[in-house]
Short mmCIF file of the C-alpha atoms (twelve columns), coordinates in Angstrom:
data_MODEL
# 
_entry.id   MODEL 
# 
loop_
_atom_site.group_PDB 
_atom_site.id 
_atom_site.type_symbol 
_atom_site.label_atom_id 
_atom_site.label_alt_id 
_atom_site.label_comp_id 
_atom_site.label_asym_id 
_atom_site.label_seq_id 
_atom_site.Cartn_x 
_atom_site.Cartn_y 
_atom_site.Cartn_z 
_atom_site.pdbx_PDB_model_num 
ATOM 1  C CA . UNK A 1  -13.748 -27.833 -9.895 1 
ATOM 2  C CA . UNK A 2  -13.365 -29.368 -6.478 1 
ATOM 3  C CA . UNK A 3  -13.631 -27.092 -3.371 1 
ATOM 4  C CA . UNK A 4  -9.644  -28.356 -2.657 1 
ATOM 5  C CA . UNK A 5  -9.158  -25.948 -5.922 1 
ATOM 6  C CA . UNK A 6  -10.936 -23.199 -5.046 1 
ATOM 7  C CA . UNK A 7  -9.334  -22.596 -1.774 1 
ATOM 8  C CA . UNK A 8  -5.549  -22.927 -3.133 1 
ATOM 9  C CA . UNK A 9  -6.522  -20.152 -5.484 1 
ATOM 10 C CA . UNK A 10 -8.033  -18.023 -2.880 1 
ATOM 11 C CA . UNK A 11 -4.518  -18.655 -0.610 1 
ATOM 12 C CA . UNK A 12 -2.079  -17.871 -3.957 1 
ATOM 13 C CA . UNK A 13 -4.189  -14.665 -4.263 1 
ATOM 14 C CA . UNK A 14 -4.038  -14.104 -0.788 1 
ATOM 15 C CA . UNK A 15 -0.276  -14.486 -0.524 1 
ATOM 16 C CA . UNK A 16 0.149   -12.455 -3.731 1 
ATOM 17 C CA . UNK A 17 -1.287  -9.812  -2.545 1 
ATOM 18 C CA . UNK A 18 0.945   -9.855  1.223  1 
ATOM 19 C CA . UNK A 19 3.940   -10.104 -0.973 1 
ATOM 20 C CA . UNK A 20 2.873   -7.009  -3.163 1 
ATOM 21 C CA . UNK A 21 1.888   -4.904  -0.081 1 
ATOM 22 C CA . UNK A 22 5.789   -5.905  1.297  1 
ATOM 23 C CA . UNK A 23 7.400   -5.056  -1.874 1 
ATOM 24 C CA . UNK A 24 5.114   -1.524  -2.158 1 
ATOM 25 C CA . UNK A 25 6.197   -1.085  1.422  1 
ATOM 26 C CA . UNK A 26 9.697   -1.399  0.711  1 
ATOM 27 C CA . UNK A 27 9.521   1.110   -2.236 1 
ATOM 28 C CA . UNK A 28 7.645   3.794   -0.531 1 
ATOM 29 C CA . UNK A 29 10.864  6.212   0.305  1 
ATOM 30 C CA . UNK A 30 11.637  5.903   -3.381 1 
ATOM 31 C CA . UNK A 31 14.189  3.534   -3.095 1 
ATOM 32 C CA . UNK A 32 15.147  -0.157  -1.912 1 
ATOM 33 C CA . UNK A 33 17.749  -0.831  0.321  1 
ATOM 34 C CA . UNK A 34 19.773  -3.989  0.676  1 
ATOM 35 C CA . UNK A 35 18.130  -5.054  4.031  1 
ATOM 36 C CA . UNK A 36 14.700  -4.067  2.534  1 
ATOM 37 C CA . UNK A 37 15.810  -6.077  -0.715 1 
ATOM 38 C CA . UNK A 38 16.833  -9.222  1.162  1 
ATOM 39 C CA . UNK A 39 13.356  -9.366  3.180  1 
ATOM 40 C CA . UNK A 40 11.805  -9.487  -0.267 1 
ATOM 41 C CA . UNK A 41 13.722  -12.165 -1.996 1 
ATOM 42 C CA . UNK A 42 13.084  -14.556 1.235  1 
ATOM 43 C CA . UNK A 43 9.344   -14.217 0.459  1 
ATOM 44 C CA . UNK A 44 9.313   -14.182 -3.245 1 
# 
């Protein structure tokens, strides 16, 4: 495994984990709302 590899994982994780904490975020009054909604289909 070259060290190119190991960094692109680290980065998807990375991301993964942004695009969780936006989506938890969003979800946190109980609900999603349509502007909330449309934020999180940009990123995913």
């Amino acid at each position: 495994m070259s060290f190119v590899d190991l960094y692109s994982n680290s980065e998807h994780r990375t991301n993964l984990a942004h695009f969780a904490a936006i989506a938890t975020l969003a979800a946190v009054d109980g609900s999603i709302n349509a502007p909330e909604l449309a934020i999180i289909d940009r990123f995913a």
